[in-house]
Each structure stands twice: as structure tokens, then as C-alpha cells.
C-alpha positions as CSV (number, residue, x, y, z in Angstrom):
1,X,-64.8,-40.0,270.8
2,X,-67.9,-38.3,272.1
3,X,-68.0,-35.9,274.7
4,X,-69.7,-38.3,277.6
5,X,-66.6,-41.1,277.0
6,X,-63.6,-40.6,279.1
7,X,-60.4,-41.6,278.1
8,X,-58.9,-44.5,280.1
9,X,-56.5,-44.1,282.2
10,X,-52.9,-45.4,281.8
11,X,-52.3,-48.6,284.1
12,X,-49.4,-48.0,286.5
13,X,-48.6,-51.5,286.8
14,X,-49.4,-51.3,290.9
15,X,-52.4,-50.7,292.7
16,X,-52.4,-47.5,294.5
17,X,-50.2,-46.6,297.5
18,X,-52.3,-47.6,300.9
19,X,-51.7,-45.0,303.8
20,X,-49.6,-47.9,305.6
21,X,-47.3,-48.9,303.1
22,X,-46.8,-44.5,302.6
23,X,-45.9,-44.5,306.4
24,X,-43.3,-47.9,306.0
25,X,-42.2,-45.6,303.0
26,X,-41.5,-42.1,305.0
27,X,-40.3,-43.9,308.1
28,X,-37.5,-46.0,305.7
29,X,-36.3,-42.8,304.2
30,X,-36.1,-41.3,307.5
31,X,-33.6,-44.3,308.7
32,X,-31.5,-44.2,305.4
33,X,-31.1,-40.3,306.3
34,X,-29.9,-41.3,309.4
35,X,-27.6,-43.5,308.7
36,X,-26.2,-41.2,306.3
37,X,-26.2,-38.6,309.2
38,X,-24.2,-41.0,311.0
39,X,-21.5,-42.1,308.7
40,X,-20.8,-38.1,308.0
41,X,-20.5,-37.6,311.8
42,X,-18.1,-40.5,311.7
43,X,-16.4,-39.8,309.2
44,X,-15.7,-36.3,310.8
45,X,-14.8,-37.5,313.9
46,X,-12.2,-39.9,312.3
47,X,-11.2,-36.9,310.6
48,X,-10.8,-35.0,313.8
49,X,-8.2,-37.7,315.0
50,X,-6.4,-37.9,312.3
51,X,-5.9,-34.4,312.0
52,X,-4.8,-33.9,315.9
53,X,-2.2,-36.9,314.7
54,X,-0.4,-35.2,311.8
55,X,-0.9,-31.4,313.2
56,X,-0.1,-31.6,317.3
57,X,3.4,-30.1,317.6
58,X,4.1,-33.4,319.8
59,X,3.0,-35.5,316.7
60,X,5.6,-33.8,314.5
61,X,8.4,-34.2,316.9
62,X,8.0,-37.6,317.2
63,X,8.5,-37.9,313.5
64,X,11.7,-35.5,313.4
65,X,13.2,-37.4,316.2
66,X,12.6,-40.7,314.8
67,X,14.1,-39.7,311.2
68,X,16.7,-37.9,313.5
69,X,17.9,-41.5,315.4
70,X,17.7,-43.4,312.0
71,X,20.0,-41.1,310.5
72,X,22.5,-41.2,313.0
73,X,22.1,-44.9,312.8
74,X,22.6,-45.3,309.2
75,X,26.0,-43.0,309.2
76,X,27.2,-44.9,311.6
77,X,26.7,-47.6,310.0
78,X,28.3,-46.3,307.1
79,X,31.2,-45.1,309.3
80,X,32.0,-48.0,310.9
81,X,32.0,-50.1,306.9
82,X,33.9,-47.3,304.6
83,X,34.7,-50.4,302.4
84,X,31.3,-51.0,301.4
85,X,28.7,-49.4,299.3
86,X,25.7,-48.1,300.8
87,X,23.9,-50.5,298.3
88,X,25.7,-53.3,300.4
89,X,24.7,-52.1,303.7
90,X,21.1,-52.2,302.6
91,X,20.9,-48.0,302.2
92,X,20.6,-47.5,298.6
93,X,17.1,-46.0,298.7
94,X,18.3,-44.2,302.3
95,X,18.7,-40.5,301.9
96,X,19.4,-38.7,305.2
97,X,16.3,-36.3,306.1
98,X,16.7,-32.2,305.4
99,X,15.6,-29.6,307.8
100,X,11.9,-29.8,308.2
101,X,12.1,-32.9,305.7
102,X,10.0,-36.0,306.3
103,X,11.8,-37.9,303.3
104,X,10.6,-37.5,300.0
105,X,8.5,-39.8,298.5
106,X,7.0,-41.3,301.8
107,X,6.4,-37.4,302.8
108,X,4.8,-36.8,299.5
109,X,2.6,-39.8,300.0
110,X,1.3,-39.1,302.8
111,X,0.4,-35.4,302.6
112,X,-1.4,-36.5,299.6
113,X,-3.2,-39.6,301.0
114,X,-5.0,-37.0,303.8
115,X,-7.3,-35.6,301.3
116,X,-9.0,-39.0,300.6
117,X,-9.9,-39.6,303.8
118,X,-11.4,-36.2,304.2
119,X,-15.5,-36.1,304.8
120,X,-17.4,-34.3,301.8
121,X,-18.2,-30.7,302.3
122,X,-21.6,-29.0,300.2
123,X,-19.4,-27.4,297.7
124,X,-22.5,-24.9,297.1
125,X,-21.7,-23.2,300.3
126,X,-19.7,-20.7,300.4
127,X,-19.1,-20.9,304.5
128,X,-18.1,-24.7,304.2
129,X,-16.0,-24.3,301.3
130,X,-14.2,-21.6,303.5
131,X,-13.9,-23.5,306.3
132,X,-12.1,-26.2,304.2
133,X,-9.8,-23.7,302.4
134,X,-8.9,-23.0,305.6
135,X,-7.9,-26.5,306.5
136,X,-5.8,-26.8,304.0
137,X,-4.0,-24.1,304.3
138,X,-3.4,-24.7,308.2
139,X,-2.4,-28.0,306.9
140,X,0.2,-26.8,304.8
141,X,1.7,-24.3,307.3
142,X,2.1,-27.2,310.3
143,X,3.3,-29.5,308.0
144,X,6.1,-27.1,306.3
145,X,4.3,-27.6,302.5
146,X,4.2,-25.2,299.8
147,X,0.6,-25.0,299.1
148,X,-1.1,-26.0,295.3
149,X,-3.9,-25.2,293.2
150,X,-4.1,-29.4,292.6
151,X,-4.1,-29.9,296.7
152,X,-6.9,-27.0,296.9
153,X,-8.9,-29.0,294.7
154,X,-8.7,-32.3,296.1
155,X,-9.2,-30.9,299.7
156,X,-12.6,-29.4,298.5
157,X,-13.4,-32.6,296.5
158,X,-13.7,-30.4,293.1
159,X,-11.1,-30.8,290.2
160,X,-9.1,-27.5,289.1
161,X,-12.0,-27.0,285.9
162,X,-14.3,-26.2,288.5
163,X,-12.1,-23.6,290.8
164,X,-11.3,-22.7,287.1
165,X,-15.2,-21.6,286.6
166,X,-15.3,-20.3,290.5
167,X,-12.3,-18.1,289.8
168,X,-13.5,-16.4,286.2
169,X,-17.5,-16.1,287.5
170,X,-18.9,-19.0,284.8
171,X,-20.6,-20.4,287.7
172,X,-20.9,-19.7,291.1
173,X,-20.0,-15.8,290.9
174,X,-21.9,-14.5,293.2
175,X,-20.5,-16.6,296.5
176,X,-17.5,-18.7,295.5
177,X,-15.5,-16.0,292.9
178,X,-14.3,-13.7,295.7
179,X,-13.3,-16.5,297.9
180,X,-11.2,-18.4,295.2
181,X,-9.8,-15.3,293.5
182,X,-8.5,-14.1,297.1
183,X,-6.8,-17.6,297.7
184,X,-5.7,-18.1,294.6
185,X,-3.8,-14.9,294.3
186,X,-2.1,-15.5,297.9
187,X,-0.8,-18.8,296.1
188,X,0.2,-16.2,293.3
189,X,2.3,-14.4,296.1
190,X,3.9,-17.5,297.3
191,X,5.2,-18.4,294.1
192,X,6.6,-14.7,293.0
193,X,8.3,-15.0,296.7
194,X,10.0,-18.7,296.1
195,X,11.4,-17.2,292.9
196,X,12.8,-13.6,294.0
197,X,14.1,-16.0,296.4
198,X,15.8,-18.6,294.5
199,X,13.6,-21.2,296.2
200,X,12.5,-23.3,293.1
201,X,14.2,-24.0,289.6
202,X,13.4,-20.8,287.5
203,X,12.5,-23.6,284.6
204,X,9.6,-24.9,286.8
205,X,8.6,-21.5,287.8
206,X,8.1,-20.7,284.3
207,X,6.1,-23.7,283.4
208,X,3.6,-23.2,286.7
209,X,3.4,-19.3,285.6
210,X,1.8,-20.0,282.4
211,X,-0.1,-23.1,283.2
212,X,-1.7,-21.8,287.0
213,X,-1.7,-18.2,286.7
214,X,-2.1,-17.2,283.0
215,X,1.2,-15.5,282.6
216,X,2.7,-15.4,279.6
217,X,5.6,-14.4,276.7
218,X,4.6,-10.9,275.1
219,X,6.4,-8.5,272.6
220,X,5.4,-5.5,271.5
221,X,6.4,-5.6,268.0
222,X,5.7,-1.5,266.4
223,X,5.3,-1.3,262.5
224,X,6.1,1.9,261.3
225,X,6.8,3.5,257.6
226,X,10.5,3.5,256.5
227,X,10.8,5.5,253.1
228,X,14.8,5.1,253.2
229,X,14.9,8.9,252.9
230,X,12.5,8.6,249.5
231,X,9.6,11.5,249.4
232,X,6.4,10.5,248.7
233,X,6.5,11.2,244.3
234,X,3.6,12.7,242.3
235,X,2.5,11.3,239.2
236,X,4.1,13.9,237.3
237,X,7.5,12.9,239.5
238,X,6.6,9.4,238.6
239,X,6.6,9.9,234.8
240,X,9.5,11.6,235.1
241,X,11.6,8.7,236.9
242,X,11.2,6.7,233.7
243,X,11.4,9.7,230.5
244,X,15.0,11.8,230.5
245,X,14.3,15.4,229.1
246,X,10.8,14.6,228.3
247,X,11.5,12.0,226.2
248,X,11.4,7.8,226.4
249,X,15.0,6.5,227.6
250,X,16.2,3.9,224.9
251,X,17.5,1.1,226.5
252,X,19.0,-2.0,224.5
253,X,19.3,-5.6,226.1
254,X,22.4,-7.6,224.3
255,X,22.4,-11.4,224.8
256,X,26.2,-12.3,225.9
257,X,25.2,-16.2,225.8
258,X,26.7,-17.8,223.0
């Protein structure tokens, strides 16, 4: 190809963008940011209520005093039939609610269903990802619950790999290893408390020592020389071991087997 011929250029497909349909394009992006805006702030808000429901001190009342009433209901139901089984009465699955209990499964449930609904933080900043440990952890204390590496995670919308990475500075050293290595060891100090305490099996305690915080089994085993009170023998000791007065010891091997 000479100098002077130009190379054509690659077809597209479509003609060039006109300044009108560039405006139609900017002012569609704008309105799809928006409504993105808006779902977030609705999403919040939504948030916002449902956190007032499950935190206000009234909110939890209510829910003591109702468990309280159906308790009292179902023993006196079980009081008044002492011939029947509480499968008969209809109170198989019942079991009457502990101090600061809100009944097991259904408790479990819904402490667990809260993080779905939560709105989506920028997990690459550090003040958000804060503000959501935070959260949590007033979550945890109104609601009486022993606060997890696994809950952490799903309340910042990050599995436990990630805080993983956070914690030991593979990614995100700089801003989100302080902040994960601070909570992470106050979750540390819960769990040495609830076992000096005799607050969880020791089994269980175990097993969530070496699988969350890297404990583990170790012995010190020491290898040291044991001559069973032999010296250390020169070679002329050596030779001397095996000769009696100088001289090779004869030594005859019979065969007893007939």
C-alpha cells in the first residue's frame, strides 16, 4: 500500500451519534440514576421502620408480654387436662419462652431474615462499613443476641472470605484491616467470657475456636540425646568392645534343630 492510500476505516454498523440522540442519551442515564437514587432512599426509609419496630423498648415488650399471656394460657391448659399429652392438647411444638427468649426457631428466624432486607452499603468505604458494624452490633445488644462473624458478614453484604482478606491485609489494608481486626477481636472477648462463664457447651467452644479465631492444639514435643549412661567410645574403645586381650573372641553357633 503506498504512502498517499489510507486504510479504510472499520464500519461501526451505525451511522454516527447526532448531538440530539447524545442529549436523549445523557438525559436517560440521568433518570435511570435517579430512580436508582430513589429506590436506595426507599429502601432506607423502609429500613428505618423496620428497625424502630424490632429495637423500641415498647416494640420488645409487646413481644415479651404476648409470649408471657400465651404461656400462662398453655399451662393452664395443661393444668386443667393432666390426663392428656401435650401432643393432644395441640402443644407438641410449644416450649414455654426463657428469660429474654423469643422462642427458638421463630427467634432465630427472624433475627436472621433482618439482614435481607437491609439497603446495600459501598463496602469500599470505610465510614459506611462502620456505620453498619455498628448497626449490627446495636442490633444484637437490643435484641439480647450473641453476636457472629456469619451475621457481620451478611449485615455488610460480604461473605466471611472477604472479612477474611479485610482482617489479614490481602486487600483492603489500608482502611478496612483496623476496623475488622478491632471488631473481630471484641467478638474474640465475647466468646473467652461465655466460656470462663459456662455459658456455651465447651464442645462448641472448641470447634468455633479453631474454625473463627485460628486457635489451635500445640505440643512442644523436646528431642534430646539419651546415651543410657554409655560414653561416647573411641575407635580404639570400639575395637576393643569386639577383641578380648587383644585377640579375636571365638564364638561357636550350634544348631539345636533336629
Amino acid at each position: 500500500m503506498s504512502e498517499n492510500e489510507q486504510k479504510p476505516k472499520k464500519k461501526t454498523g451505525h451511522p454516527p451519534w447526532t448531538e440530539e440522540q447524545k442529549q436523549a442519551r445523557r438525559e436517560l442515564n440521568a433518570r435511570k440514576r435517579a430512580e436508582r437514587q430513589a429506590k436506595q432512599q426507599e429502601q432506607e426509609a423502609d429500613y428505618a421502620k423496620k428497625k424502630r419496630t424490632w429495637s423500641s423498648p415498647e416494640a420488645i415488650a409487646k413481644v415479651k408480654n404476648r409470649r408471657k399471656e400465651r404461656d400462662e394460657k398453655n399451662f393452664q391448659l395443661l393444668a386443667d387436662n393432666p390426663l392428656k399429652t401435650k401432643k393432644e392438647l395441640g402443644l407438641s411444638t410449644w416450649q414455654p419462652a426463657e428469660e429474654n427468649d423469643e422462642g427458638y426457631i421463630r427467634r432465630y428466624m427472624k433475627e436472621a431474615r433482618v439482614s435481607i432486607d437491609l439497603p446495600p452499603i459501598n463496602v469500599a468505604d470505610p465510614e459506611q462499613v462502620q456505620n453498619r458494624i455498628n448497626e449490627y452490633l446495636d442490633f444484637c445488644e437490643m435484641n439480647n443476641k450473641i453476636p457472629q462473624i456469619v451475621g457481620l458478614a451478611n449485615w455488610l453484604g460480604v461473605d466471611q472470605r472477604t472479612l477474611h482478606r479485610w482482617k489479614t491485609g490481602v486487600f483492603r489494608e489500608e482502611t478496612h484491616t483496623p476496623i475488622i481486626k478491632r471488631v473481630l477481636m471484641m467478638l474474640e472477648e465475647i466468646w473467652v467470657d461465655m466460656m470462663q462463664n459456662n455459658k456455651i457447651n465447651p464442645a462448641n467452644g472448641i470447634f468455633l475456636a479453631k474454625n473463627l479465631f485460628q486457635y489451635k492444639d500445640q505440643q512442644d514435643v523436646v528431642v534430646s540425646a539419651n546415651d543410657n549412661g554409655i560414653k561416647e567410645m573411641s575407635d580404639e574403645d570400639i575395637k576393643n568392645w569386639y577383641l578380648e586381650d587383644g585377640k579375636k573372641v571365638e564364638t561357636e553357633f550350634t544348631d539345636n534343630q533336629e
